[in-house]
C-alpha positions, 0 to 999 in steps of 0.5 A: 272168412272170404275163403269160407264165403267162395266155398258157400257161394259155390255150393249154393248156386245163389251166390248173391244173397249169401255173399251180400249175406257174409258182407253185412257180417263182415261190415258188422264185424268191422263196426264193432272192431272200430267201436271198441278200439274208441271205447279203449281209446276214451 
């Protein structure tokens, strides 16, 4: 995933708005992640 993030920043030229794009995902992942393992977890 950061691999892929370096490459579209790069190709782009807007490096910003993509990267701050890919984190929210990357935040969104992660939040999901987490509330899983708590659903498993009750």
């Amino acid at each position: 995933m950061v691999s892929n993030t370096s490459v579209s920043c790069a190709r782009n030229g807007n490096g910003k708005k993509i990267w701050l794009f890919d984190i929210d995902i990357v935040i969104d992942l992660f939040s999901v992640k987490i509330e899983a393992k708590q659903a498993l977890a009750a």
